[in-house]
C-alpha positions as CSV (number, residue, x, y, z in Angstrom):
1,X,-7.2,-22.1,43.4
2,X,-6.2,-21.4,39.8
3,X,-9.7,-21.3,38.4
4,X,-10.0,-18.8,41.2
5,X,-7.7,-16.7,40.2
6,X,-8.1,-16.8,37.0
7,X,-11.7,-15.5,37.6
8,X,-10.6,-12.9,39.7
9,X,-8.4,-11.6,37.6
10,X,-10.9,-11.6,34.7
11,X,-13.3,-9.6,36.6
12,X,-10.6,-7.0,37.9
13,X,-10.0,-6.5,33.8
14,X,-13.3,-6.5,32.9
15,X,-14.5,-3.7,35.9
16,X,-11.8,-1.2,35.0
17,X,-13.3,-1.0,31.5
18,X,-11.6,2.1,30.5
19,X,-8.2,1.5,32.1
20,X,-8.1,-2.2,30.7
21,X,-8.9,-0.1,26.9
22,X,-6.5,2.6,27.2
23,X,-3.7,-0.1,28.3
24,X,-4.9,-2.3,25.6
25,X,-4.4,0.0,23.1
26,X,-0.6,0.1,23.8
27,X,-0.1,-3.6,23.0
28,X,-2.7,-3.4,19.5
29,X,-1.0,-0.6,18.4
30,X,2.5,-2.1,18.6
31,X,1.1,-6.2,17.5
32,X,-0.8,-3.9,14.3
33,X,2.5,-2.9,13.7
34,X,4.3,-5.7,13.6
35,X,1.8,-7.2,11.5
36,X,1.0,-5.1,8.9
37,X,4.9,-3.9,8.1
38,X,6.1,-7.5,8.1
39,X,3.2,-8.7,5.8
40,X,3.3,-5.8,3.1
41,X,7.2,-6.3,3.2
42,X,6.8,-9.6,2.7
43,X,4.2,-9.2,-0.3
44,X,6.4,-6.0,-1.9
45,X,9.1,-9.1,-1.5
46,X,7.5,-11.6,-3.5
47,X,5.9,-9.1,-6.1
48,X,9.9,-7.9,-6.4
49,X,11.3,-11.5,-6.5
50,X,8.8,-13.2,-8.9
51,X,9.3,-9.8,-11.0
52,X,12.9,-10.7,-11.2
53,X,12.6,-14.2,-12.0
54,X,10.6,-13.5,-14.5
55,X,14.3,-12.3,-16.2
56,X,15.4,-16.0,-15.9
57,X,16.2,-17.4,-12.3
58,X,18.0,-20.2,-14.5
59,X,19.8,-17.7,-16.7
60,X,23.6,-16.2,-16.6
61,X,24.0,-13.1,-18.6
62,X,27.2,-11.7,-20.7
63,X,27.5,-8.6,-21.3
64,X,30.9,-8.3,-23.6
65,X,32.5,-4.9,-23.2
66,X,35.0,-6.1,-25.5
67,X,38.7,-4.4,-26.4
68,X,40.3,-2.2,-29.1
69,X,41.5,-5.4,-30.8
70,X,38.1,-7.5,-30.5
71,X,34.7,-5.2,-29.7
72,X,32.5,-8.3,-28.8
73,X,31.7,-11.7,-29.1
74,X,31.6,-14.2,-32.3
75,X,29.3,-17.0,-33.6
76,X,32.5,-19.1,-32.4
77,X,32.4,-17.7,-29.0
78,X,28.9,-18.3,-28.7
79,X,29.2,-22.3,-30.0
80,X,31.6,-22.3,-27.1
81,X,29.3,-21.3,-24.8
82,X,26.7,-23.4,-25.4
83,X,28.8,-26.5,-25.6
84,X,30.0,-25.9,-21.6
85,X,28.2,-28.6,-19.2
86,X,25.0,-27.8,-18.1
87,X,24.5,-25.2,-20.1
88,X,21.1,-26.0,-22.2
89,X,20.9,-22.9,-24.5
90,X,22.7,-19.6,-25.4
91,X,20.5,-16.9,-26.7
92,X,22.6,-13.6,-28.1
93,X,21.1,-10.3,-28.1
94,X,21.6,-7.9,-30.6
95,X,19.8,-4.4,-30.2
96,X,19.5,-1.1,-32.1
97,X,17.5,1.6,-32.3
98,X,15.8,2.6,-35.9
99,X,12.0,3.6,-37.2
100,X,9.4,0.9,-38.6
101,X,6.7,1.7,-41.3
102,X,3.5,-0.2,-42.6
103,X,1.1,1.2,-45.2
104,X,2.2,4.4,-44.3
105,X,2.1,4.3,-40.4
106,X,5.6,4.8,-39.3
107,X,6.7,4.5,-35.5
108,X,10.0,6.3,-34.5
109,X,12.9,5.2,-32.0
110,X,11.9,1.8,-31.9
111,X,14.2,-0.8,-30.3
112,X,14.3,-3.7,-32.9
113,X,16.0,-6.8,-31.4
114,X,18.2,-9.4,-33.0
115,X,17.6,-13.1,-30.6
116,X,17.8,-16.6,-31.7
117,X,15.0,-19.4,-31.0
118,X,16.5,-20.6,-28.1
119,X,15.3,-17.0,-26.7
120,X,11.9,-18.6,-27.6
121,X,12.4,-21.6,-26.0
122,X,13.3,-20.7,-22.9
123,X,10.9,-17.5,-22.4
124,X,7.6,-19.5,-21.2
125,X,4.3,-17.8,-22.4
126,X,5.8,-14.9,-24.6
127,X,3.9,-16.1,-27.8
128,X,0.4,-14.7,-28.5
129,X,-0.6,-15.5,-32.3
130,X,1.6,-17.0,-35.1
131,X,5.0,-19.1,-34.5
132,X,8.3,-18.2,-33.4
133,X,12.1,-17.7,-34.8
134,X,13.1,-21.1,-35.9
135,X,16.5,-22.5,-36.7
136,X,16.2,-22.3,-40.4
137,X,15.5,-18.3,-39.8
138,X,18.6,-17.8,-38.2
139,X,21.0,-19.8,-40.6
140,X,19.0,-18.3,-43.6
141,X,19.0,-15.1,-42.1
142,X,15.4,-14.8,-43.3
143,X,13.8,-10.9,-43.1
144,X,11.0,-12.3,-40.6
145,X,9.7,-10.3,-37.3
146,X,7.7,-10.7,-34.2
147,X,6.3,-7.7,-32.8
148,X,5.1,-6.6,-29.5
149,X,1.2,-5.5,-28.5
150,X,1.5,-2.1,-28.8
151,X,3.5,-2.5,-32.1
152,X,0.7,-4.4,-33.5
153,X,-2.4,-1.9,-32.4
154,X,-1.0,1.2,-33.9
155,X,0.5,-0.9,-37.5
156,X,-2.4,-3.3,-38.1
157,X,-5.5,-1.9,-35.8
158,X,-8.5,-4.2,-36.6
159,X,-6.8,-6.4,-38.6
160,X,-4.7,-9.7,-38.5
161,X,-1.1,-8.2,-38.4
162,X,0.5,-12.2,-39.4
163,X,1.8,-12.0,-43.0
164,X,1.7,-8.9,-43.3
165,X,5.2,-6.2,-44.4
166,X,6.7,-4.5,-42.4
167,X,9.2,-1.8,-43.1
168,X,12.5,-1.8,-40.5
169,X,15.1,0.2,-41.2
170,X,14.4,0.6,-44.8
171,X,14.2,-3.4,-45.7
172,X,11.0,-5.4,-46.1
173,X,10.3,-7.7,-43.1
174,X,7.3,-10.3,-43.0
175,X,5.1,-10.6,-39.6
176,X,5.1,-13.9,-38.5
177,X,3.8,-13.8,-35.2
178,X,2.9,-11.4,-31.9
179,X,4.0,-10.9,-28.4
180,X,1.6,-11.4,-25.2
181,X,0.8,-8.4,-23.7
182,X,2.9,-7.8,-20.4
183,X,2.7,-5.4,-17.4
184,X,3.8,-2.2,-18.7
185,X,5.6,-1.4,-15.9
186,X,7.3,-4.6,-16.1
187,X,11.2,-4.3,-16.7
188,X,10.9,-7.2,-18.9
189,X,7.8,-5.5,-20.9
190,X,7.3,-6.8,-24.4
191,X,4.6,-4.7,-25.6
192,X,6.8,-2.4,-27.5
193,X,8.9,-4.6,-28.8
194,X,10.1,-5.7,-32.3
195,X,12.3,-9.1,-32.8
196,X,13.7,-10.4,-35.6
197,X,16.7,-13.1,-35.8
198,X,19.8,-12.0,-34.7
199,X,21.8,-13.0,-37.5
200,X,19.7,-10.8,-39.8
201,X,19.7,-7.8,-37.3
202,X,23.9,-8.1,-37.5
203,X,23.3,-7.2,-41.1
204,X,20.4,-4.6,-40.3
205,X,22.4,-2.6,-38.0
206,X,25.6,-2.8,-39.3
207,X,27.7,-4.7,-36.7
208,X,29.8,-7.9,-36.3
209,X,29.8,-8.6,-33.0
210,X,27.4,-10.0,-30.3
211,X,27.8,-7.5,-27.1
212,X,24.5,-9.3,-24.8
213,X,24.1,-13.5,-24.3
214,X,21.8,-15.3,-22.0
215,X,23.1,-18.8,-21.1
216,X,20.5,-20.4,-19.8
217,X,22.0,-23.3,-17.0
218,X,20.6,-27.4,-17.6
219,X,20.7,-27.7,-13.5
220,X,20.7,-24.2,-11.9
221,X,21.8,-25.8,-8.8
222,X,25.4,-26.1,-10.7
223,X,25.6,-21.8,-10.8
224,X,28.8,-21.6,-9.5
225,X,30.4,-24.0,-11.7
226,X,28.6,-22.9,-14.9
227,X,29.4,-19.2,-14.2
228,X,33.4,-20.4,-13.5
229,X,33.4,-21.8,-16.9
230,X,32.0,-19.2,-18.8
231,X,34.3,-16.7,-17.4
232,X,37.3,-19.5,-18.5
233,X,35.8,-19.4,-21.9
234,X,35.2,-15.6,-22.1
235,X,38.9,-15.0,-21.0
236,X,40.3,-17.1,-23.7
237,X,38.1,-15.1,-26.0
238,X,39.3,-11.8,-24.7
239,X,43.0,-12.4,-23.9
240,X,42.3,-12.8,-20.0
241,X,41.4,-8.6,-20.4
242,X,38.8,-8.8,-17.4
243,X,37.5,-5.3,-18.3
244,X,36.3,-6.9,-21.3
245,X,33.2,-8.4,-20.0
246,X,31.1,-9.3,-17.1
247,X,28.7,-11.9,-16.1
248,X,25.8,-11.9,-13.8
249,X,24.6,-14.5,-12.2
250,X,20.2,-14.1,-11.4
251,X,20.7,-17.3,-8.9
252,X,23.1,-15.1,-6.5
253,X,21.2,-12.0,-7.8
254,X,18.3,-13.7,-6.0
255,X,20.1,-14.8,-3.1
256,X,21.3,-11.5,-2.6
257,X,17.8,-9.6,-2.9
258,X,16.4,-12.2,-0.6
259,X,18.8,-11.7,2.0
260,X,18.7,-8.0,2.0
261,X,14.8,-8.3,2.2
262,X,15.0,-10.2,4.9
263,X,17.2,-7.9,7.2
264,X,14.5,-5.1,6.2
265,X,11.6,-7.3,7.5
266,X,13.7,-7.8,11.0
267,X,14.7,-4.3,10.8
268,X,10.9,-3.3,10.4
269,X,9.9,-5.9,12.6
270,X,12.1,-4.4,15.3
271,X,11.3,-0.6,15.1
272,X,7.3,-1.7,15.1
273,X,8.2,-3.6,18.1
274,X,8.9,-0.3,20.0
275,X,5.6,0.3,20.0
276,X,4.7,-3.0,21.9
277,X,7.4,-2.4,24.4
278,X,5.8,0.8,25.1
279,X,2.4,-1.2,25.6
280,X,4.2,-3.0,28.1
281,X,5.4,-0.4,30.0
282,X,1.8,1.1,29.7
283,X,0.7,-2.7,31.3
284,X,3.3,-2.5,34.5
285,X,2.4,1.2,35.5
286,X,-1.4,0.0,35.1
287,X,-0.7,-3.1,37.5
288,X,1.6,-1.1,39.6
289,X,-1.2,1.4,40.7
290,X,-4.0,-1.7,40.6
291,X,-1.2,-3.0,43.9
292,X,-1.5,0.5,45.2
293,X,-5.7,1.1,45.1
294,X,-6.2,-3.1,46.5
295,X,-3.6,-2.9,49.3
296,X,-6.5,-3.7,51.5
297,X,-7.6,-6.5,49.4
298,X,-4.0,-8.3,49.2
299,X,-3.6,-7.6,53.1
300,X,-7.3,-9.7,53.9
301,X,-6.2,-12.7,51.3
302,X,-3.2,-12.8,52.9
303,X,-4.4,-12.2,56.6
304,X,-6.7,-15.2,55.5
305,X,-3.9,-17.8,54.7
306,X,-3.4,-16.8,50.6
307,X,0.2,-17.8,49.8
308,X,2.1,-15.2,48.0
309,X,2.7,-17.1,44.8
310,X,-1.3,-17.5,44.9
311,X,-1.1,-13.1,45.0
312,X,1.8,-13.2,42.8
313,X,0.2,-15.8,40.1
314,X,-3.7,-13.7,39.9
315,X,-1.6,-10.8,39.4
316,X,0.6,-11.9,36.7
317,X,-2.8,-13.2,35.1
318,X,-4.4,-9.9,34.9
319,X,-1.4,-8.6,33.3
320,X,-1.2,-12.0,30.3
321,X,-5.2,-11.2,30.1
322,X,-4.7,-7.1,29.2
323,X,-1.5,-8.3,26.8
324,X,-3.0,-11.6,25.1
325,X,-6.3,-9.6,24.6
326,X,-4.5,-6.7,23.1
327,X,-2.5,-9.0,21.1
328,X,-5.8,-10.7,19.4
329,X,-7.1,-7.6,18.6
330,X,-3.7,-6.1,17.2
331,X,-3.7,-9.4,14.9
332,X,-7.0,-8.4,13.2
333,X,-6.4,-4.5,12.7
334,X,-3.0,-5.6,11.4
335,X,-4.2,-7.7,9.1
336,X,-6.9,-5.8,8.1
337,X,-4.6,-2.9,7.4
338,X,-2.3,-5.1,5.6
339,X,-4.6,-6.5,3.8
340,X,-6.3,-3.0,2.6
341,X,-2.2,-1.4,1.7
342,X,-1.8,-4.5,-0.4
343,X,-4.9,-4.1,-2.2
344,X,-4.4,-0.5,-2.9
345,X,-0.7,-0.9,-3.8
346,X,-1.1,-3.9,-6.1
347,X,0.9,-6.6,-4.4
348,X,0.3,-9.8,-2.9
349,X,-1.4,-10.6,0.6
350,X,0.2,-13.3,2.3
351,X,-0.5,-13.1,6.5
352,X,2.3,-16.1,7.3
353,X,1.6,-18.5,10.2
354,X,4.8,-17.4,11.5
355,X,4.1,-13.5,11.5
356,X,0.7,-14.4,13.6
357,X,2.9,-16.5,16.3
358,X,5.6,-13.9,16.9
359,X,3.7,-11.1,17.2
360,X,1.1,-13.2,19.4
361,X,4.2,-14.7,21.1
362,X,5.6,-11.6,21.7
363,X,2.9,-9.5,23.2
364,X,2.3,-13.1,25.3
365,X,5.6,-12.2,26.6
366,X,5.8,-8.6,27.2
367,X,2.5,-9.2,29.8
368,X,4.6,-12.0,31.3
369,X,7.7,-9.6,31.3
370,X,6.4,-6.1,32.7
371,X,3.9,-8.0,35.0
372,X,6.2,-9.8,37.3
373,X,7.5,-6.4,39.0
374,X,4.1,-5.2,40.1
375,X,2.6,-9.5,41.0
376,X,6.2,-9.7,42.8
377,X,5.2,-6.1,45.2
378,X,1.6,-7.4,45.7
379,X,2.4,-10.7,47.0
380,X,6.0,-9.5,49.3
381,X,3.0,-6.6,51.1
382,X,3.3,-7.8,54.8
383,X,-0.8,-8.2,55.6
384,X,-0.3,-6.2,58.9
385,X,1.0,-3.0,56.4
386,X,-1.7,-4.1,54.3
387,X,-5.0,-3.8,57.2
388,X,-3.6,-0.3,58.4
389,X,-5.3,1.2,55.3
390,X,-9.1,-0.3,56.1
């Protein structure tokens, strides 16, 4: 008797070709939806979240504020730093602003940065050609500089810019190595920038204190703890003035980012499931009148001994057959159009196994849901109300 009904039902879909299309429609329209808005999200997620890590997901920054009395950090804070547990390196940051010149090319308003080699290190594929800061540089304060792709193409275009001078700030600098290039868009772009070690940029620039300082964690698992004893240390250092610094931890950073992405997809998620409730309505007023034009047809199955769960069940079928079918076809244009936003926009395509079964799950459901109303009518006709219409 299933197979029955289930072939019956299938072949009341497929003879109302136009109806079963324009109440499809509904339930691809809202499953597309659903789709394609949780996949880019979760692709513009990833792009965003590898973009961040890409600052150091195992990194703690300082930023020292400082007070009347002290304006920053010292070499002493810094060793302090770096001898907390699980700390593995501490890399200060020393900017300014000032122009560079090289056989008579000179480039304006560049940011020249002071780090250490721990910077090095710890920053995985950021050397092109040539080596990088080394210890002896920063104890000898040696006049040595890394520079950035850009930097390099408009100093030294066509020809090998290592060993060569380099003018910063008025003092003679030798080039001992270049930069990858990186995304320009990147916030962590290297391309125009100029490094040299940080104890020689104190000098450079004319300062004696460290304001920036990336302490990068041995066990990032241990955040919490690490970040507690660097704001113990930093207090000391300060005279417990809290205003004088902050630190920022990328592990809760992430944490945070991720969480607040993940309340957009639900959020998304849940307006583009709207849609596919609208579908389902479309599905119940489409079975409703189906009950309505086969009166006759329910009264002679029943007048002929078919049990109402029998009417109730072929009904209920028709309406899973218009969702499910709508549902399949709403997973492709989804993903298609997913698929062709990601492309265009630059970022990731990822269609998750999870995405596929709730939207599929869901539009399963909403024939299940908005079907049962009009199967319930069909199968409670009495047969005798039924006949009166033939």
């Amino acid at each position: 008797m299933f197979k029955e009904n289930l072939k019956m039902s299938w072949m009341n879909v497929v003879h109302n070709k136009l109806r079963s299309a324009l109440t499809i429609l509904g339930i691809v329209i809202g499953v597309g939806s659903i789709i394609a808005l949780i996949t880019i999200v979760k692709g513009a997620t990833s792009e965003m979240t590898s973009e961040f890590a890409s600052f150091g997901a195992d990194k703690i920054t300082v930023s020292a504020i400082g007070t009347p009395l002290k304006q920053g950090l010292l070499d002493n804070d810094i060793r302090q730093l770096a001898e907390i547990d699980n700390v593995a390196g501490v890399s200060p940051t020393i900017s300014g602003v000032t122009s560079i010149v090289s056989d008579g090319t000179e480039k304006t308003d560049v940011t020249v940065e002071g780090k250490n080699d721990v910077y090095f290190v710890k920053t995985a594929d950021l050397l092109e050609t040539g080596r990088s800061i080394n210890r002896l540089d920063i104890e000898s304060e040696n006049k040595v500089t890394l520079i950035g792709s850009t930097v390099a193409d408009k100093l030294f275009f066509g020809k090998d810019p290592i060993g060569q001078k380099l003018m910063i700030g008025g003092a003679s600098f030798t080039v001992i190595g270049t930069l990858q290039e990186s995304n320009s868009f990147s916030g962590s772009s290297t391309n125009d920038a100029v490094i040299i070690p940080y104890t020689t940029s104190m000098k450079l620039l004319g300062t004696g204190f460290i304001s920036n300082v990336d302490v990068y964690m041995a066990d990032a698992d241990q955040s919490e703890k690490i970040t507690s004893d660097i704001e113990a240390a930093l207090n000391e250092a300060f005279n417990y003035n809290k205003d004088s610094f902050s630190v920022m931890n990328m592990q809760d950073m992430l944490a945070s980012i991720n969480q607040m992405t993940t309340m957009l997809s639900l959020m998304l998620g849940g307006i583009a499931s709207i849609s596919l409730v609208v579908g389902g309505i479309g599905i119940m007023n489409m079975m409703l009148v189906s009950v309505t034009e086969r009166t006759t047809e329910i009264g002679l199955r029943k007048a002929l001994g078919a049990e109402p769960r029998r009417i109730q069940q072929q009904f209920l079928l028709e309406a899973v057959f218009l969702s499910s079918f709508g549902g399949f076809l709403g997973l492709l244009v989804g993903a298609l159009l997913s698929f062709t936003i990601c492309s265009l926009i630059g970022i990731s395509f990822s269609l998750s196994g999870s995405t596929v079964l709730l939207a599929l799950g869901f539009s399963t459901a909403i024939g299940i849901i908005f079907g049962i109303a009009p199967a319930r009518k069909a199968s409670k006709l009495n047969p005798i109300d039924a006949l009166r219409s033939v």
